[in-house]
PAFI-169544 format. One record per residue (C-alpha): residue number from 1; residue in one letter; x, y, z. Coordinates in nm, 3 decimals, always signed. Each point is the difference from the previous one (the first is absolute). Layout:
BEGIN
<node><resi>NUM</resi><resn>A</resn><x>X</x><y>Y</y><z>Z</z></node>
...
// end
This chain:
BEGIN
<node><resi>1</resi><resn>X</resn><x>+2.702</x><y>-0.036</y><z>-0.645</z></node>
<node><resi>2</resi><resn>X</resn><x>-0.214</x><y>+0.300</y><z>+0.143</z></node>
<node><resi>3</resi><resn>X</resn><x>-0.325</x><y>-0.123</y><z>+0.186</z></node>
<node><resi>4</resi><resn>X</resn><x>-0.286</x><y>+0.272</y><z>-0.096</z></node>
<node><resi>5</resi><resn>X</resn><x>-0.369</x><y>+0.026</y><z>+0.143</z></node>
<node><resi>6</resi><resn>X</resn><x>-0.252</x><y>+0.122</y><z>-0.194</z></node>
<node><resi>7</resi><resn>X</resn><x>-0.339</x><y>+0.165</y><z>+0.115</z></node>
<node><resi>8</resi><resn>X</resn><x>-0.258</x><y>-0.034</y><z>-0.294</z></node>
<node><resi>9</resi><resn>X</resn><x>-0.418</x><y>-0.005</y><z>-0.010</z></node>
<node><resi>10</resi><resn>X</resn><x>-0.222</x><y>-0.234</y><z>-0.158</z></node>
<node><resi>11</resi><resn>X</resn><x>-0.307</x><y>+0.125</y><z>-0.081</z></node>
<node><resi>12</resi><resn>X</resn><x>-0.237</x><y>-0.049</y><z>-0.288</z></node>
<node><resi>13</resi><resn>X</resn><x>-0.038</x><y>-0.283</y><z>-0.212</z></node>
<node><resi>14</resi><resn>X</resn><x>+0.362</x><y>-0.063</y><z>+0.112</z></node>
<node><resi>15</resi><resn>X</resn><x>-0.180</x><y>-0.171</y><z>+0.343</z></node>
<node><resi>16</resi><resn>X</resn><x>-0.098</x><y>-0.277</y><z>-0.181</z></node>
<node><resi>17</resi><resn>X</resn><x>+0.392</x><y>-0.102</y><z>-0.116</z></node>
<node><resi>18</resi><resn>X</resn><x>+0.076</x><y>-0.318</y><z>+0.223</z></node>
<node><resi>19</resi><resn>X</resn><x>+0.331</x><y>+0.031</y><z>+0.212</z></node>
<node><resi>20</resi><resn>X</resn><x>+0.213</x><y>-0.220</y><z>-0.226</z></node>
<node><resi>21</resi><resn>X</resn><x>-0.088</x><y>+0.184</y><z>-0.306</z></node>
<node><resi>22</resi><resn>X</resn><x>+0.068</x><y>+0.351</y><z>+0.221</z></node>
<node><resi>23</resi><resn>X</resn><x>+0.347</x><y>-0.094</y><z>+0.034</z></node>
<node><resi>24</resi><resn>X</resn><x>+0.057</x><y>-0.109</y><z>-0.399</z></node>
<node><resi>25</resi><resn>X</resn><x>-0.170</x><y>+0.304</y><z>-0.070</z></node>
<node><resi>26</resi><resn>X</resn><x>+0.247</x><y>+0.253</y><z>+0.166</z></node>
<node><resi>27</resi><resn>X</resn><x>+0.293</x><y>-0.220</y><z>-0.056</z></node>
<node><resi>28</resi><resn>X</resn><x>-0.093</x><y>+0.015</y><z>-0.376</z></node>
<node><resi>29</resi><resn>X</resn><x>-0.015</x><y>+0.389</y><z>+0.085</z></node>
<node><resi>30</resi><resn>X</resn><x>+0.295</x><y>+0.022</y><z>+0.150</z></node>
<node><resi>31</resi><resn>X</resn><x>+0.172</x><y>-0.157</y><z>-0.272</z></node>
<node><resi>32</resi><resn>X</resn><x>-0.156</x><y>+0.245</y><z>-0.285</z></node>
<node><resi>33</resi><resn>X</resn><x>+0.062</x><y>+0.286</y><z>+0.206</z></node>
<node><resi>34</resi><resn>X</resn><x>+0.410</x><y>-0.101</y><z>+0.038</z></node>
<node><resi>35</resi><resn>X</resn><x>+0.030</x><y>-0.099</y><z>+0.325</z></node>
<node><resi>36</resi><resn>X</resn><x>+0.201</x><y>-0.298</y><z>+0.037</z></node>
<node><resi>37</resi><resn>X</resn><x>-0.076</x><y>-0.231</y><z>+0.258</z></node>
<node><resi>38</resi><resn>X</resn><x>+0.208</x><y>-0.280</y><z>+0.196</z></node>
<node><resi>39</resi><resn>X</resn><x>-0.075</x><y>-0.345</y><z>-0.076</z></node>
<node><resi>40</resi><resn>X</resn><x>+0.060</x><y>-0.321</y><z>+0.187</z></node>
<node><resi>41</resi><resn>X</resn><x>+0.271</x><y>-0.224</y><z>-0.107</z></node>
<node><resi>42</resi><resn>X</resn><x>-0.074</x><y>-0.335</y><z>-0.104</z></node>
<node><resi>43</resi><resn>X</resn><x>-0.196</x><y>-0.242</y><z>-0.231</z></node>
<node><resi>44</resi><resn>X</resn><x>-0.315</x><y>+0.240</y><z>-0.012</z></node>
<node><resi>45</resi><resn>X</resn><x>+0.100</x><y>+0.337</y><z>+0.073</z></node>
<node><resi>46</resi><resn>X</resn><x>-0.290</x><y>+0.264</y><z>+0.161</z></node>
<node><resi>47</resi><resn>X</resn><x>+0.029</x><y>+0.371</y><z>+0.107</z></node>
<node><resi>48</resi><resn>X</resn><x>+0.050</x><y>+0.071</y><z>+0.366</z></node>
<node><resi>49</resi><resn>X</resn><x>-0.368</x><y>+0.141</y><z>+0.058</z></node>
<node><resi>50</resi><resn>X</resn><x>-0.265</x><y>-0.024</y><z>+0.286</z></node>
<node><resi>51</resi><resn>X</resn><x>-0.307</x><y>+0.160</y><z>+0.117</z></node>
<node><resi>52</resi><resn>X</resn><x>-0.096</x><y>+0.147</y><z>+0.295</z></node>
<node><resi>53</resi><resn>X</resn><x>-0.348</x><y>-0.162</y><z>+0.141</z></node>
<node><resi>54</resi><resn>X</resn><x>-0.151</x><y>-0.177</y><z>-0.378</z></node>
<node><resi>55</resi><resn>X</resn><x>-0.359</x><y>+0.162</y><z>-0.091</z></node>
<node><resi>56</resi><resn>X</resn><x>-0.303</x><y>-0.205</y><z>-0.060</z></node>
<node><resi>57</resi><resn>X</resn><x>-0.097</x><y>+0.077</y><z>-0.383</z></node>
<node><resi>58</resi><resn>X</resn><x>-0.295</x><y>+0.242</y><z>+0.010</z></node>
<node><resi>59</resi><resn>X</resn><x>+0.141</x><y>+0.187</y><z>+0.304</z></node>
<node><resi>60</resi><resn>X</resn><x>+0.165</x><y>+0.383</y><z>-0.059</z></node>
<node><resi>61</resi><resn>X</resn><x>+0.273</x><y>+0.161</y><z>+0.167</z></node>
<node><resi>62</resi><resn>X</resn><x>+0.152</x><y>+0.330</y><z>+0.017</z></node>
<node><resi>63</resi><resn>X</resn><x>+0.310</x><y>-0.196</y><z>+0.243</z></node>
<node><resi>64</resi><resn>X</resn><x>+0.173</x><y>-0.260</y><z>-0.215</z></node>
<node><resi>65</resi><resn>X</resn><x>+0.359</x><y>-0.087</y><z>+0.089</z></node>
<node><resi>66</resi><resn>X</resn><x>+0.262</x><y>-0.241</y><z>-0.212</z></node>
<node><resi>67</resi><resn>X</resn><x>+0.382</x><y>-0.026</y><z>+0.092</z></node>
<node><resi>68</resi><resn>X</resn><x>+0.188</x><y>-0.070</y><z>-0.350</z></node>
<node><resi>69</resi><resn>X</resn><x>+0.396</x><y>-0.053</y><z>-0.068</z></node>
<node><resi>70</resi><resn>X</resn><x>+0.133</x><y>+0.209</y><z>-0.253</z></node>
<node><resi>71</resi><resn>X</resn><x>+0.357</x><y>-0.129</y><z>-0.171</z></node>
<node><resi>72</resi><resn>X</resn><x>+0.280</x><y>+0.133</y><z>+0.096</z></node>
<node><resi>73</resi><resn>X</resn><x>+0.022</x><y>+0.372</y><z>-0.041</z></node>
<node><resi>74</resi><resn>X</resn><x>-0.339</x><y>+0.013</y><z>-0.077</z></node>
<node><resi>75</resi><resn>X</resn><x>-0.162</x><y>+0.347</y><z>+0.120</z></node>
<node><resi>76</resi><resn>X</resn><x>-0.340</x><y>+0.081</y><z>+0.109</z></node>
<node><resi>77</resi><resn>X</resn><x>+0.018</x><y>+0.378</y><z>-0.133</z></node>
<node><resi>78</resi><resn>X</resn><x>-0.338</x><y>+0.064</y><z>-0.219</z></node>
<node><resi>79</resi><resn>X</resn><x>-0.131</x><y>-0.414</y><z>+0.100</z></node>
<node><resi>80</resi><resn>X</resn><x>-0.346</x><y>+0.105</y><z>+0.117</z></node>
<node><resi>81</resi><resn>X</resn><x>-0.063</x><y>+0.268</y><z>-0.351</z></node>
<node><resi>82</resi><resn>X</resn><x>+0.166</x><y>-0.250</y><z>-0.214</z></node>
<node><resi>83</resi><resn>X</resn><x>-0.166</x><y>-0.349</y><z>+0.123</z></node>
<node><resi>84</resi><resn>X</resn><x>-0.336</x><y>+0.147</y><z>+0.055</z></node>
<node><resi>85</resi><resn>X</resn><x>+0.035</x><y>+0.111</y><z>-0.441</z></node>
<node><resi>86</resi><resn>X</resn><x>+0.046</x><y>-0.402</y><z>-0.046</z></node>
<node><resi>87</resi><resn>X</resn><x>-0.261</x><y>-0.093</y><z>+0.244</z></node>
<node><resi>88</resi><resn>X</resn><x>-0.400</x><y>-0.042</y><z>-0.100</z></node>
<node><resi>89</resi><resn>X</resn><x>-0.286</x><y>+0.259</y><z>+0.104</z></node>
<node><resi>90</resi><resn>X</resn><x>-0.024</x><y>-0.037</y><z>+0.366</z></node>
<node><resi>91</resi><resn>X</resn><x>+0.318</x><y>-0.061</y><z>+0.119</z></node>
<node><resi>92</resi><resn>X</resn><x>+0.224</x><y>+0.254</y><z>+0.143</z></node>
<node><resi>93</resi><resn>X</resn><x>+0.313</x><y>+0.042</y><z>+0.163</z></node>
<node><resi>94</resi><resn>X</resn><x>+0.015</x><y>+0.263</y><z>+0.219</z></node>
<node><resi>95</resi><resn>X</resn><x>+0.398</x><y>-0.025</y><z>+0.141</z></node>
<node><resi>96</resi><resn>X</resn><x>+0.289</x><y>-0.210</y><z>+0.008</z></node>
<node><resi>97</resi><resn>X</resn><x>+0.255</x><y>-0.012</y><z>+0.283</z></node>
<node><resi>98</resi><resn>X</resn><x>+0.223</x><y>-0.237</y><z>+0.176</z></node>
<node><resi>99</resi><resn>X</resn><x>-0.181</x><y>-0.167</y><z>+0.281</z></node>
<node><resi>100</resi><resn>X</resn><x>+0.109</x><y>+0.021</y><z>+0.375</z></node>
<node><resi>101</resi><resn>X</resn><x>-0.292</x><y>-0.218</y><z>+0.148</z></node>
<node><resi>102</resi><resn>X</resn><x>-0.095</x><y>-0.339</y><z>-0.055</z></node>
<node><resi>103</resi><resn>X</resn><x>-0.372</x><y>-0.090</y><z>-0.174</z></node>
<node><resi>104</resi><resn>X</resn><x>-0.047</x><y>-0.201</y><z>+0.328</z></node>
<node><resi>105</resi><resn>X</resn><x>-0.014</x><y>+0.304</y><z>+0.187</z></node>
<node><resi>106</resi><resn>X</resn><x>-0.309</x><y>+0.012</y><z>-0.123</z></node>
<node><resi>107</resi><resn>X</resn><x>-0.279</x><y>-0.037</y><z>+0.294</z></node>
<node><resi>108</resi><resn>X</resn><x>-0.317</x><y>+0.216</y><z>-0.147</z></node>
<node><resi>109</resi><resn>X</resn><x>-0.164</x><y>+0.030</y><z>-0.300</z></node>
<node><resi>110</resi><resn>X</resn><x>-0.241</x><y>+0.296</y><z>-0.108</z></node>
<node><resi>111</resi><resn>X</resn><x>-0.279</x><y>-0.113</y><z>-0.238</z></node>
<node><resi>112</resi><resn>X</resn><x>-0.326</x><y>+0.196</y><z>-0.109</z></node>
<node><resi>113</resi><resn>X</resn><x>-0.319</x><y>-0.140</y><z>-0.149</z></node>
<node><resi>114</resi><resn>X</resn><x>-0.308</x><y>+0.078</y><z>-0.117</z></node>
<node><resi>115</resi><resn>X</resn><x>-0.315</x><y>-0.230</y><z>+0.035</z></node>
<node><resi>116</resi><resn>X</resn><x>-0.306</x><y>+0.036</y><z>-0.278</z></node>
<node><resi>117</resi><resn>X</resn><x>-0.347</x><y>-0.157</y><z>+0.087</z></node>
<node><resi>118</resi><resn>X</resn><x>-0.231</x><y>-0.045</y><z>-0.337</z></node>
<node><resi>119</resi><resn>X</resn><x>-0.256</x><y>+0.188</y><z>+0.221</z></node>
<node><resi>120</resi><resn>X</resn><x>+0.177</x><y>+0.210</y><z>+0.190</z></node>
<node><resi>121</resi><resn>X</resn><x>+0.165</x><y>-0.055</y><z>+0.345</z></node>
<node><resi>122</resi><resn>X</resn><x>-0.203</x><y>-0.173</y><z>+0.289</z></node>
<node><resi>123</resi><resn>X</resn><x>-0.180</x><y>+0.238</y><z>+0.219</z></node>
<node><resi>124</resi><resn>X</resn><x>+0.294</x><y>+0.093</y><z>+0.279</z></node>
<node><resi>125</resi><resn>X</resn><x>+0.251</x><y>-0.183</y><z>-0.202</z></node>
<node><resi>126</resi><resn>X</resn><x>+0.299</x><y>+0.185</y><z>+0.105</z></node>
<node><resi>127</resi><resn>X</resn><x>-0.107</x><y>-0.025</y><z>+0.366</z></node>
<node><resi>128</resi><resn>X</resn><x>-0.065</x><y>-0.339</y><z>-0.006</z></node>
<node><resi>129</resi><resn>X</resn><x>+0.338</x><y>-0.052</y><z>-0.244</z></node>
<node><resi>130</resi><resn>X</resn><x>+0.223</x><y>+0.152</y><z>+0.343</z></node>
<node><resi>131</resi><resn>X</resn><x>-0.204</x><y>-0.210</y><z>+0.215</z></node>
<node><resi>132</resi><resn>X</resn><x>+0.060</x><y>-0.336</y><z>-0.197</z></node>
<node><resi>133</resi><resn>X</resn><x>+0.405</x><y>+0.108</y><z>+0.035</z></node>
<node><resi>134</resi><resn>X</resn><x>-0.010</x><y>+0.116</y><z>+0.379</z></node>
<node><resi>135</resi><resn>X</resn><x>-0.073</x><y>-0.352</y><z>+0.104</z></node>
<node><resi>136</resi><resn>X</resn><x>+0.234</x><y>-0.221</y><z>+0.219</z></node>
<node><resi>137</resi><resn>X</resn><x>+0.041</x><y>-0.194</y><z>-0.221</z></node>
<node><resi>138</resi><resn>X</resn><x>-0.099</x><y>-0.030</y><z>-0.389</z></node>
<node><resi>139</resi><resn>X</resn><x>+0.081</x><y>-0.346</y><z>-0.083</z></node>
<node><resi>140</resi><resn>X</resn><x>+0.087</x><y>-0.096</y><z>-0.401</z></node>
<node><resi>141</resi><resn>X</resn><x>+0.079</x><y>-0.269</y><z>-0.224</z></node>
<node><resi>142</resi><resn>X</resn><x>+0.302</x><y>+0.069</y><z>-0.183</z></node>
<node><resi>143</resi><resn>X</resn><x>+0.238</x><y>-0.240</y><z>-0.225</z></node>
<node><resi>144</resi><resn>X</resn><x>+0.343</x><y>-0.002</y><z>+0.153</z></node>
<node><resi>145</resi><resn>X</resn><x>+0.307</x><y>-0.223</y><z>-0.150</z></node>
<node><resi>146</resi><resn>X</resn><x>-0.128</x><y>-0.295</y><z>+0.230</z></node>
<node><resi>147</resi><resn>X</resn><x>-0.367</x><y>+0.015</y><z>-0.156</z></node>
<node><resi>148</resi><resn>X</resn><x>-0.302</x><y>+0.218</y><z>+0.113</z></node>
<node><resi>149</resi><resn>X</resn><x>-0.039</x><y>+0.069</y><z>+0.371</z></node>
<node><resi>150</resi><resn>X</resn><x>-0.184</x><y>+0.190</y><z>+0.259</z></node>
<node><resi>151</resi><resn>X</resn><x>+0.170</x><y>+0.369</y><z>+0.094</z></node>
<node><resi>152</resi><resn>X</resn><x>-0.110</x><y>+0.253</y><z>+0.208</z></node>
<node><resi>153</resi><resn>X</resn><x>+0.114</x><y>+0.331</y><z>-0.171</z></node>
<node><resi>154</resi><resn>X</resn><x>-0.127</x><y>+0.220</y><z>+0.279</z></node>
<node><resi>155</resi><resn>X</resn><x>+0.331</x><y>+0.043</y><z>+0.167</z></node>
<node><resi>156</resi><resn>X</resn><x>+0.160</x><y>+0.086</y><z>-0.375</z></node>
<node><resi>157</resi><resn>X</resn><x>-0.211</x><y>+0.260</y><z>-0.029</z></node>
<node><resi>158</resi><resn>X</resn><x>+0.199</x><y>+0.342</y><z>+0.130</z></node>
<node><resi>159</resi><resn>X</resn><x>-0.323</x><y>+0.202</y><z>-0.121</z></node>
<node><resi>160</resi><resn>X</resn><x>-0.306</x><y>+0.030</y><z>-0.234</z></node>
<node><resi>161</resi><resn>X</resn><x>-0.234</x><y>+0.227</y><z>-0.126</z></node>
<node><resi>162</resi><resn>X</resn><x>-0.290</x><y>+0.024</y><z>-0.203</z></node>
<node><resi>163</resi><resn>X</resn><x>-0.195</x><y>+0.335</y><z>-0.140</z></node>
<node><resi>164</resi><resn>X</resn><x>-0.349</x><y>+0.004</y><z>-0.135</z></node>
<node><resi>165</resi><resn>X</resn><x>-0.138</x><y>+0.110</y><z>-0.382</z></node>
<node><resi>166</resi><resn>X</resn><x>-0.070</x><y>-0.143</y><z>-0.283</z></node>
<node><resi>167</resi><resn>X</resn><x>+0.190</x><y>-0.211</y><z>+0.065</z></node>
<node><resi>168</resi><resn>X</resn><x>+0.227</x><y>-0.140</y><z>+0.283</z></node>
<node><resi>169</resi><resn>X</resn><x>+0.376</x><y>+0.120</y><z>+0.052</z></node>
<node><resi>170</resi><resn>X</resn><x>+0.220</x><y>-0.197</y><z>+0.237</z></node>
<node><resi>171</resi><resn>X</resn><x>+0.341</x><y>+0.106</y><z>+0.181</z></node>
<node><resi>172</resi><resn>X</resn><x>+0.212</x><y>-0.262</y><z>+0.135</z></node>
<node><resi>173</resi><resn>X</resn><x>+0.344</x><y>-0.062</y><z>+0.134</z></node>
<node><resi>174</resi><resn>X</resn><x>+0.046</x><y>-0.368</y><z>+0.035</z></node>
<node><resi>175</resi><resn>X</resn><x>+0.275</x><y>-0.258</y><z>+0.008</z></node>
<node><resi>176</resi><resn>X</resn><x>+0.243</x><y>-0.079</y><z>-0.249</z></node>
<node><resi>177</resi><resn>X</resn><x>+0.204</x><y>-0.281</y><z>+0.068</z></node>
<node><resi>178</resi><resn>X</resn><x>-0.040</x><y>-0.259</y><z>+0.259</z></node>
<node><resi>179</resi><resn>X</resn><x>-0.268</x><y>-0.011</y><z>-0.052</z></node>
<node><resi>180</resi><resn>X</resn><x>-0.081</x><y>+0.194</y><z>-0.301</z></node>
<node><resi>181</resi><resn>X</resn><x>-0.351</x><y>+0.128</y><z>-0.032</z></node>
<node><resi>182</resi><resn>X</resn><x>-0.164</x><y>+0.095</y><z>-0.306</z></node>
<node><resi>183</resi><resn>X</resn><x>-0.318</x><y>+0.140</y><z>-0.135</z></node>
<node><resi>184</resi><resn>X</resn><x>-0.155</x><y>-0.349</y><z>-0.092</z></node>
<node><resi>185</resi><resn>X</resn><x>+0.076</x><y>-0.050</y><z>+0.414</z></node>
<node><resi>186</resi><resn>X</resn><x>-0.285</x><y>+0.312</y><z>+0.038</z></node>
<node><resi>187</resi><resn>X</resn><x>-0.224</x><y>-0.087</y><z>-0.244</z></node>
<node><resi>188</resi><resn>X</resn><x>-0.022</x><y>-0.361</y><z>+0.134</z></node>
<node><resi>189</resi><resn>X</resn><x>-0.068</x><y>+0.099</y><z>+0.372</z></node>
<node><resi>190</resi><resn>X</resn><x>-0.348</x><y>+0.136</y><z>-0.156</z></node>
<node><resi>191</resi><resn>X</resn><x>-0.134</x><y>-0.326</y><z>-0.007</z></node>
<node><resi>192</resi><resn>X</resn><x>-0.264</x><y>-0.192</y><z>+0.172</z></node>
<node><resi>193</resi><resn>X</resn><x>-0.190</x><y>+0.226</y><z>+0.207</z></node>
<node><resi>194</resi><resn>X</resn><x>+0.167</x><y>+0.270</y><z>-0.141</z></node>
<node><resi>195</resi><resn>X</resn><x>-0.088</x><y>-0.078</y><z>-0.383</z></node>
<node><resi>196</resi><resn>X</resn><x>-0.229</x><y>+0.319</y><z>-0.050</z></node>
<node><resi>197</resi><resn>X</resn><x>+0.280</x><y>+0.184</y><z>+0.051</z></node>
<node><resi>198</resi><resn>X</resn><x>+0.278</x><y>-0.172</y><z>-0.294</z></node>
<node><resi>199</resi><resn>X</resn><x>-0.055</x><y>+0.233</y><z>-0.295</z></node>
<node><resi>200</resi><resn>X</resn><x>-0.056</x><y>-0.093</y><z>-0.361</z></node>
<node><resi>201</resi><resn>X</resn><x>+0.353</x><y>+0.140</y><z>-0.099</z></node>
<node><resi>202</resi><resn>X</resn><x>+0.253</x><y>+0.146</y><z>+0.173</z></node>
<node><resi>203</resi><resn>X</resn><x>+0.329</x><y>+0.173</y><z>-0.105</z></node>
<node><resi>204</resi><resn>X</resn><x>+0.307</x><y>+0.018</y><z>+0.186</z></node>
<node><resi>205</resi><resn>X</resn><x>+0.406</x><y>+0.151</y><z>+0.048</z></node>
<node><resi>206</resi><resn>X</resn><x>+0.239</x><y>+0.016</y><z>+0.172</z></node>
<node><resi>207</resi><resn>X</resn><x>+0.100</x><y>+0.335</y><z>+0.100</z></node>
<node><resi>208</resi><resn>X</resn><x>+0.304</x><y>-0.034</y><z>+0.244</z></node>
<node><resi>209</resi><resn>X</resn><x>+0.267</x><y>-0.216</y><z>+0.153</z></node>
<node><resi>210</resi><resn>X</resn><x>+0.098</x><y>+0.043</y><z>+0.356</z></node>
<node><resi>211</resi><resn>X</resn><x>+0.258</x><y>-0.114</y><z>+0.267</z></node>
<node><resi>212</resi><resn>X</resn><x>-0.104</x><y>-0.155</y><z>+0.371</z></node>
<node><resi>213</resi><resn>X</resn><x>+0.036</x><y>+0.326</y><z>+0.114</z></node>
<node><resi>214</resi><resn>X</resn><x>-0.217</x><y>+0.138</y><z>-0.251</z></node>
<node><resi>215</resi><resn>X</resn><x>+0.260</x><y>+0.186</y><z>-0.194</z></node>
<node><resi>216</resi><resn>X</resn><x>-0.022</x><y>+0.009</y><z>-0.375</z></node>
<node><resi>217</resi><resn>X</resn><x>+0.190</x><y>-0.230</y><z>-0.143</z></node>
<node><resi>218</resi><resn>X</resn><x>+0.229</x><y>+0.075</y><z>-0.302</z></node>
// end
């Protein structure tokens, strides 16, 4: 049984596939491409498979990272070219290796977005974007396992960025695990006070993983 990581994207109309139908979705690839995967024993059987840090539907990434089990003497020669054939427009894997480092090595996450206002940004909206962020503390509601509580996601914030234009483009490098923050996390700290500044529609992806020291993570 050979333990294999892939590195794939998810871009596209692909971002709006859920996590559980990600995984059928490449195990069904897998399978039409010939690569045979190990199963659990038992009364219901399932392929050894997991996912790095899930992705909220709607969200991109050019980072994605799944461990799989292939049967024994499977080989990972040609994986990424042959899975990718099987898989639907906007999902791509990129390589497939045998992992040395375990997904909860994973400390940072790099994510990218881009906020649209109906009637254009707010006068010194990327200004007052950094401001809103440089705070001591920038206090959230966000739903845990144990229900919806208060969080202040300041300190889980390595950096963040914002450009002006047409339209706003953010930078971040924020936590992701323990606690993990995401873009819903940024988009409600615009509240309140801070309401002129939540745009109509915003767009976001993930664009890197990282370790605590900052390392990229593979």
């Amino acid at each position: 049984m050979t333990k294999t990581r892939l590195r794939y994207s998810k871009t596209g109309k692909a971002k709006y596939i859920s996590h559980l139908d990600l995984m059928a979705t490449v195990r069904r690839a897998l399978l039409r491409a010939g690569i045979a995967l190990k199963y659990s024993e038992g009364f219901n059987p399932h392929p050894y498979m997991s996912v790095a840090l899930p992705l909220s539907v709607g969200c991109g990434s050019a980072c994605e990272l799944m461990d799989i089990r292939l049967d024994d003497g499977g080989r990972a020669d040609g994986l990424p070219g042959l899975v990718t054939a099987k898989l639907p427009e906007g999902i791509e894997v990129f390589e497939a290796y045998a992992p040395t480092r375990k997904f909860s090595e994973i400390a940072w996450v790099g994510i990218g977005g881009t906020f649209h206002y109906d009637g254009g940004p707010p006068a010194n909206a990327a200004r007052r974007l950094a401001e809103r962020f440089a705070a001591e503390a920038v206090v959230v509601s966000k739903r845990t396992k144990r229900g919806v509580s208060d969080i202040d996601i300041a300190p889980h914030i390595r950096d963040i960025g914002f450009s002006g234009g047409d339209a706003i483009r953010m930078t971040a490098r924020v936590s992701a695990q323990t606690p993990s923050i995401n873009p819903d996390d940024i988009l409600n700290a615009l509240g309140g006070a801070f309401e002129a500044l939540k745009p109509d529609f915003a767009t976001f992806a993930r664009t890197e993983l990282y370790d605590a020291n900052m390392k990229i993570f593979r």
